[in-house]
N, C-alpha and C positions, 0 to 999 in steps of 0.2 A: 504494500500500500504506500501511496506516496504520499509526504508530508506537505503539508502546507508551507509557502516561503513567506516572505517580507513581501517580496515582489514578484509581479506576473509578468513583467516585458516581456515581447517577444524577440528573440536573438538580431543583433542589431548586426548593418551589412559586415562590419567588422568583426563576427564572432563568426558569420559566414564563411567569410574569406578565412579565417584561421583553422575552422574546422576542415577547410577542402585542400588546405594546401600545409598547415600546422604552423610551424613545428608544438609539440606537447604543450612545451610552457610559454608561450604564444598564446593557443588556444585556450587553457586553464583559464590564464590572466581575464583575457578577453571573458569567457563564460562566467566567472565571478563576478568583473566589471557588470556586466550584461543588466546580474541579478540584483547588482546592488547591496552584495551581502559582504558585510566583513568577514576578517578569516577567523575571529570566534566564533563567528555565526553560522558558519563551516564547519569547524571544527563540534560545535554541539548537534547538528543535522546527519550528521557521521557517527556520533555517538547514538542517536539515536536510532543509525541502523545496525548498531551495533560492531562499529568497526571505531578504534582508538588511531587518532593519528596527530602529533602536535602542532599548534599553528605555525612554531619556525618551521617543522616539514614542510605544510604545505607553502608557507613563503618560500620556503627553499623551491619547491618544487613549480611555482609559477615562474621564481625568476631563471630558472633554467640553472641554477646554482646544482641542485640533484634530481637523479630522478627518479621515483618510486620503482621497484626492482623486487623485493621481499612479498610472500602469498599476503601479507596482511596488509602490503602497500596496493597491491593489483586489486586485492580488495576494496580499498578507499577508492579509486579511479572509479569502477563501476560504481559506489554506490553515490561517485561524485555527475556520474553523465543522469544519475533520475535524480537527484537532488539540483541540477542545474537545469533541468528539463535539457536533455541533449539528445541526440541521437544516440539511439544503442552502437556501443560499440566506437562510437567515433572517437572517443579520448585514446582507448585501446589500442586502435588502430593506429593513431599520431603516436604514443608510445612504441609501438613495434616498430614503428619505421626507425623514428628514431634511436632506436636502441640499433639497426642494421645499417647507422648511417654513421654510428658512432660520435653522433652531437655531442654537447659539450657537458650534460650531464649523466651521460650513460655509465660510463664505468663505476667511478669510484670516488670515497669523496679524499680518502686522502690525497688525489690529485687535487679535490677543490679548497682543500685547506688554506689556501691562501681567498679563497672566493669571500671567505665570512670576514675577512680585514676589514670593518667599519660596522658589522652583523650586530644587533642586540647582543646577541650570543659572546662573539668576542668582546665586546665593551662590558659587560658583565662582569667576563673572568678578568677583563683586566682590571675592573675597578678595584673588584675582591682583593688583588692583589696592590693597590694602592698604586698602577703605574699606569702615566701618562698617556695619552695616545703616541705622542714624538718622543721616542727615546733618547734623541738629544746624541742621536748618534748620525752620518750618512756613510752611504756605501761607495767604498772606493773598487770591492771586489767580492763579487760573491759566487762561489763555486758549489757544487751541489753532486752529489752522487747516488744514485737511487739502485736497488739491487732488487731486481724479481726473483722469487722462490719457482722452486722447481714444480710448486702446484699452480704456476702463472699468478701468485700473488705480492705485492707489495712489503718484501720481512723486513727493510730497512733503508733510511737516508744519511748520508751524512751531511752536513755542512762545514764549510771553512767560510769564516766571514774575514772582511778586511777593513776596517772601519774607523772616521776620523769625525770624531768632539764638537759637536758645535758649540757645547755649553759644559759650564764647568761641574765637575760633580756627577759625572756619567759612572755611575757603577756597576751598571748590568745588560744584558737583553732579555727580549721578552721573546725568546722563542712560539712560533705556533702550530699548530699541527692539527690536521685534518682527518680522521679515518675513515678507510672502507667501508662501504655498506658491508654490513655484517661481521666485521671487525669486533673486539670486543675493547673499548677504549679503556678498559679500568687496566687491561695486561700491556699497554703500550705502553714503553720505556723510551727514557730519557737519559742518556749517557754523557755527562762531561767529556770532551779528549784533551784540549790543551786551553791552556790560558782562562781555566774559567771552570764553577764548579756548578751542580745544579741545585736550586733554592727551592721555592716552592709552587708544587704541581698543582695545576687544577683542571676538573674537566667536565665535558660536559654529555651525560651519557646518552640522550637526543639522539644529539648532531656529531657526536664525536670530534667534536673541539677540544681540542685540547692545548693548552699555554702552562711554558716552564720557564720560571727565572734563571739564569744562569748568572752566577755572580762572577766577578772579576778579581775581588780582593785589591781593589784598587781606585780610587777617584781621577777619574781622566780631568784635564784641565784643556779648555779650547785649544784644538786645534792641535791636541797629541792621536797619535796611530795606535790602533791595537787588534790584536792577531786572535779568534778564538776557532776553536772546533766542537762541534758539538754531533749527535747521532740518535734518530730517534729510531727501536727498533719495534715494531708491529706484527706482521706475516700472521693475522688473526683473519684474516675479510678474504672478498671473495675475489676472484680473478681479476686482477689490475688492469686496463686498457689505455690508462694514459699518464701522463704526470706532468702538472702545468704549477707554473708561478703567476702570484699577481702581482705586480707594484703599483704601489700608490706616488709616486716620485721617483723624478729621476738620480740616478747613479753611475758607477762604476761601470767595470766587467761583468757581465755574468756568464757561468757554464756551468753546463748541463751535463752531466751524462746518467745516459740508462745501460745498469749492465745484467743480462739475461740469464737465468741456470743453463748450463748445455740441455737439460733434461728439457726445458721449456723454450723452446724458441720461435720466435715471431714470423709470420710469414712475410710480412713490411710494416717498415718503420717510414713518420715522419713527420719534420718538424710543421709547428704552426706559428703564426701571432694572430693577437683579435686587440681592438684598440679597448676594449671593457669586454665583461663577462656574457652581455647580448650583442653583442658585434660579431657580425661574419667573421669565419676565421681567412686568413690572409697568409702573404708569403709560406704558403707550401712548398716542400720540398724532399725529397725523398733521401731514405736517410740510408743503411746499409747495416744489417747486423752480422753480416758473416766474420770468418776469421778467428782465430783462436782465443779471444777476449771478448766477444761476444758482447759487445756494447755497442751505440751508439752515442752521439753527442751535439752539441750545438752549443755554439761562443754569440754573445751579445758584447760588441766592444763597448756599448753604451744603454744602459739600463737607460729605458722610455716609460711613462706610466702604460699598462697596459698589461697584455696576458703573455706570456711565453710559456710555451712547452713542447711534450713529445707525444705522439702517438702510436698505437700500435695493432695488428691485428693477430688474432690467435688463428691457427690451422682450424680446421673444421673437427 
């Protein structure tokens, strides 16, 4: 039986157009829009058919941030196409494609980890932890190495940062981190390597945010350098298909690299950017995992605001 809404409108030409051509969280957005309903107002319409889903998900999941993946999320979608009066089946169907087009929320979220930089979610954990949004650091180099398990999933990153003071009294950073659907965030670790130890963890078991202080043991004064390493290991979630950065500001260097189990290997790899997180992706390029190192990579001489990262495709 269907419930009664706020609102009766009839789907307006742009909930048309997003239904026939999508993508997922396009048409969401639009279909909510339509009805006029906030996403508590969702979120209790949903309970009401008896399927639990939180409103950052669904915010995640219209802005293209994630995308429902889990039987209790695929649940939500359908009981969201007779909750927004929709055609059967048409969210589902913008889901499948996009999960075969490998859009930008298909895979996983700790590739989106950097997507929640500005989220409720992260301003939350950051507040908890007393730390500013500007760390009062910028980036002159930052190098990244990400490692697939041999079940195709994401068991760890490292970071090396390289970074100079804009203000005096810089003691730490705020690492962040994102996990895989179906990861389990309370077993993700946080590992100090040099110049820096780890303070305190927090997370969020949702969205799988997670943010860790790393201390330095020291007060930078403007305009001194400093060297740290840090490594977060996970390998809990399901198949990884991509890993992207976001910057909110420009910098330094940045590099990439993804390196593969022999046991698990990609059939193509390849690089993207997007100027934000709903922006078409751009500068494509095909990347190459062969060879006894089994990696791929990609160099940014100059950090832009915007998205970088890698993609990949599994054998059938």
């Amino acid at each position: 039986m269907r419930h009664a809404l706020e609102h009766q409108d009839l789907p307006t030409g742009e909930l048309d157009t997003a239904l026939r051509g999508g993508p997922f969280h396009v048409a969401l957005r639009a279909a909510i829009a339509a009805r006029g309903l906030p996403l508590q107002r969702v979120q209790h319409h949903l309970s009401r058919h008896g399927v639990k889903v939180g409103v950052t998900s669904l915010s995640y999941w219209q802005q293209g941030a994630r995308r429902p993946q889990r039987p209790e999320s695929l649940r939500a979608v359908r009981a969201l196409e007779e909750i927004l009066r929709l055609p059967d089946e048409s969210l589902i169907r913008l889901l499948a494609e996009s999960g075969r087009r490998g859009e930008a929320d298909s895979p996983a979220g700790r590739s989106y980890r950097s997507l929640v930089e500005g989220s409720a979610v992260l301003d939350r954990l950051r507040a908890g932890l007393g730390r500013p949004a500007d760390s009062g650091l910028r980036t002159l180099g930052h190098h990244e190495c990400v490692r697939i398990g041999a079940r195709r999933e994401l068991a760890a990153r490292e970071a090396h940062h390289i970074v100079r003071a804009h203000r005096d009294g810089v003691d730490g950073f705020l690492a962040v981190h994102q996990g895989e659907p179906g990861g389990a965030p309370h077993e993700t670790r946080v590992r100090a390597l040099e110049n820096c130890r780890t303070g305190r963890v927090r997370r969020d078991q949702e969205t799988g945010v997670l943010v860790a202080e790393l201390l330095f043991d020291t007060r930078l004064r403007v305009g001194d350098t400093f060297l740290f390493r840090y490594a977060v290991e996970e390998g809990t979630a399901e198949a990884a298909h991509e890993y992207l950065h976001r910057f909110e500001v420009p910098g330094g260097q940045y590099a990439l690299q993804v390196r593969f189990d022999p046991a698990a290997l990609p059939v193509r790899c390849r690089r993207f950017t997007q100027h934000s997180p709903a922006a078409p992706r751009s500068a494509r390029q095909e990347l190459s995992a062969t060879g006894p190192h089994h990696c791929v990579h990609l160099v940014e001489p100059r950090i832009r605001p915007g998205v970088v990262g890698i993609a990949w495709d599994w054998p059938e």
